[in-house]
C-alpha positions in Angstrom: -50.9 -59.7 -34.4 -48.2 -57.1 -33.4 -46.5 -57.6 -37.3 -50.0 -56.8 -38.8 -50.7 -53.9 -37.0 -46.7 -52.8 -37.2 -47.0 -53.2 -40.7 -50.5 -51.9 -41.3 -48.6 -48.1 -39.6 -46.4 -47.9 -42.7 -48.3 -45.7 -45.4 -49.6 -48.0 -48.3 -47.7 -45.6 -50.4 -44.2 -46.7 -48.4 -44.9 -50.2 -48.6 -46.2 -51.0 -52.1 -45.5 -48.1 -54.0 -43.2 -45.9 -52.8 -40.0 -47.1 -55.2 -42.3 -46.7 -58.0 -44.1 -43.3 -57.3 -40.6 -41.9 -56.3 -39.4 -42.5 -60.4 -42.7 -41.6 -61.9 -42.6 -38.5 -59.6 -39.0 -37.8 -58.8 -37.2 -39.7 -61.6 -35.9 -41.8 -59.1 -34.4 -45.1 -59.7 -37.0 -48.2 -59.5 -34.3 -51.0 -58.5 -36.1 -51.0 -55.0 -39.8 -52.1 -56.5 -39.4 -55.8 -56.3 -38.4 -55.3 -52.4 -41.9 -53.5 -52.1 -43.6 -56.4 -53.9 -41.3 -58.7 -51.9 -42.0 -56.6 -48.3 -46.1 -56.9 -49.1 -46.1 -60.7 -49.7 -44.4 -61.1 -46.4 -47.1 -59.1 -44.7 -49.7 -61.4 -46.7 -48.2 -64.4 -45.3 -47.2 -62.7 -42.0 -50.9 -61.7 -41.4 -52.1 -64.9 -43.0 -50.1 -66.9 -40.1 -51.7 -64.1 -37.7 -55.0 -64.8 -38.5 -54.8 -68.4 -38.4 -53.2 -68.4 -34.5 -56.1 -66.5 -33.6 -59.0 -69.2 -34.5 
């Protein structure tokens, strides 16, 4: 339960977002989006596995 609520302190805008927002808002570079898309399934699945030790 300590990875869901460590990951649940990150911003939503940090975790899923933030490569994206930074090039529509900054003109940043986007190379770093799929690592966000990447980063959030692994919370899925980490919270997922979380949830399931609990029951």
């Amino acid at each position: 339960m300590n990875l869901v609520k460590a990951w649940l302190a990150i911003p939503f805008w940090q975790r899923v977002l933030g490569s994206l927002a930074g090039g529509a808002l900054a003109g940043w570079p986007t190379r770093l989006a799929p690592a966000g898309g990447t980063l959030m399934m692994l919370g899925w699945l980490g919270w997922a596995v979380s949830a399931l030790r609990g029951r």
